[in-house]
C-alpha positions in Angstrom: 66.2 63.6 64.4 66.5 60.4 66.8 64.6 60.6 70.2 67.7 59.8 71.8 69.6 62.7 69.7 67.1 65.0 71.0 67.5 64.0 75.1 71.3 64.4 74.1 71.0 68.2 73.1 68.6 69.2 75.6 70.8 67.8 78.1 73.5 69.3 76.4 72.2 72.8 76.3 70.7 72.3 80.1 74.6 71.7 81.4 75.9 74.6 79.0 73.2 76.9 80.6 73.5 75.7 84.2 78.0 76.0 83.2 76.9 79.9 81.9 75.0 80.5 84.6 77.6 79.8 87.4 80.0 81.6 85.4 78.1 84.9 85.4 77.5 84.7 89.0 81.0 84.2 89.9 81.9 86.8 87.4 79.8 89.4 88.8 81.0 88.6 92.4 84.4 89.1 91.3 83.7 92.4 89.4 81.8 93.7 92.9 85.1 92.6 94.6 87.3 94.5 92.6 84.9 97.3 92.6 84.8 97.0 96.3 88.7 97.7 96.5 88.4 101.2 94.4 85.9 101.8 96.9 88.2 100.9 99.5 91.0 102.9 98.1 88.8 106.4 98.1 87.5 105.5 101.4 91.1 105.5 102.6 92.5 108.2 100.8 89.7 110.4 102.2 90.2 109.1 105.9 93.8 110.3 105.8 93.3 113.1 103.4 95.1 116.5 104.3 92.1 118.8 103.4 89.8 117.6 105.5 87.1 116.0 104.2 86.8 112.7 106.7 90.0 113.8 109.2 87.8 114.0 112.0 86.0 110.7 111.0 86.2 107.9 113.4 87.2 104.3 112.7 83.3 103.5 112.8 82.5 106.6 111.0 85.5 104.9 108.3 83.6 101.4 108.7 80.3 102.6 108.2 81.2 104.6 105.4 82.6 101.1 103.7 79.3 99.3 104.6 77.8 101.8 102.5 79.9 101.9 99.5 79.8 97.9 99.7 75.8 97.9 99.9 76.0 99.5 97.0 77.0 96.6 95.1 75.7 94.2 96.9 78.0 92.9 99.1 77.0 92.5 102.8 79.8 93.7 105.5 79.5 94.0 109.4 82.0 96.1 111.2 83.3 93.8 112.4 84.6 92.1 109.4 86.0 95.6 108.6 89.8 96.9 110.1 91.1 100.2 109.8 94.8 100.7 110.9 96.1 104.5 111.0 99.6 105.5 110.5 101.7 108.0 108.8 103.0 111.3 110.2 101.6 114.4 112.3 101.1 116.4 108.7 100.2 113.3 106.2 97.9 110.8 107.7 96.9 107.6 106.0 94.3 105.0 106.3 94.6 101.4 105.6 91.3 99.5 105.1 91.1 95.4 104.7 87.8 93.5 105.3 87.2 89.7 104.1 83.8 88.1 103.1 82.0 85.4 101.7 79.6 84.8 99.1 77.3 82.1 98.0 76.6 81.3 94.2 73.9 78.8 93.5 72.8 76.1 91.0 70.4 73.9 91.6 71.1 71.5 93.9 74.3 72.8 94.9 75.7 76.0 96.4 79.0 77.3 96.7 80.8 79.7 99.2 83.6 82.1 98.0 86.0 83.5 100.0 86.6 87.5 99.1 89.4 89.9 100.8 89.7 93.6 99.7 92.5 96.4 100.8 92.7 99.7 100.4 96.1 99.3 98.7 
């Protein structure tokens, strides 16, 4: 096999790995997102639940509980970044969540920011 043959396949195979390596990461950022909305949803639901569990919770208390859930796959939230809207009736309460985020992914020599929202619908 040619010198120049070989510089053309391991360049080749260095831009396939650098193109499969962005992939995952982006990949698993949008898997933690979607994964981040179920977590939103139960959140919610238990916020405005009619048993109980989290009816005396406060909007922090709801917040908190999200930076939590959202920790747990690695996605860094302030409170801030988290709203929490009440509504429904005297009898059946609901909770709506929403927070937005960024991300960075990162290949060498370059890094790129993604934009992320989740709801709780």
């Amino acid at each position: 096999m040619p010198v120049v043959a070989k510089v053309k396949f391991i360049v080749g195979l260095i831009f396939f790995l650098l193109i499969l390596s962005t992939g995952w990461q982006i990949a698993s950022c949008e898997l933690a997102n979607i994964q981040l909305k179920d977590e939103l949803h139960d959140v919610a639901i238990m916020g405005g639940s009619e048993i109980g569990l989290l009816a005396g919770a406060s909007d922090d208390d709801l917040r908190d509980s999200v930076i939590r859930r959202a920790a747990e796959h690695r996605i860094r939230l302030r409170r801030e970044q988290i709203i929490v809207r009440r509504g429904g009736t005297e009898t059946r309460h609901t909770v709506f969540l929403a927070t937005k985020y960024k991300t960075r992914v990162s290949i060498p020599g370059l890094s790129l920011v993604i934009h992320f929202s989740a709801t709780s619908e």
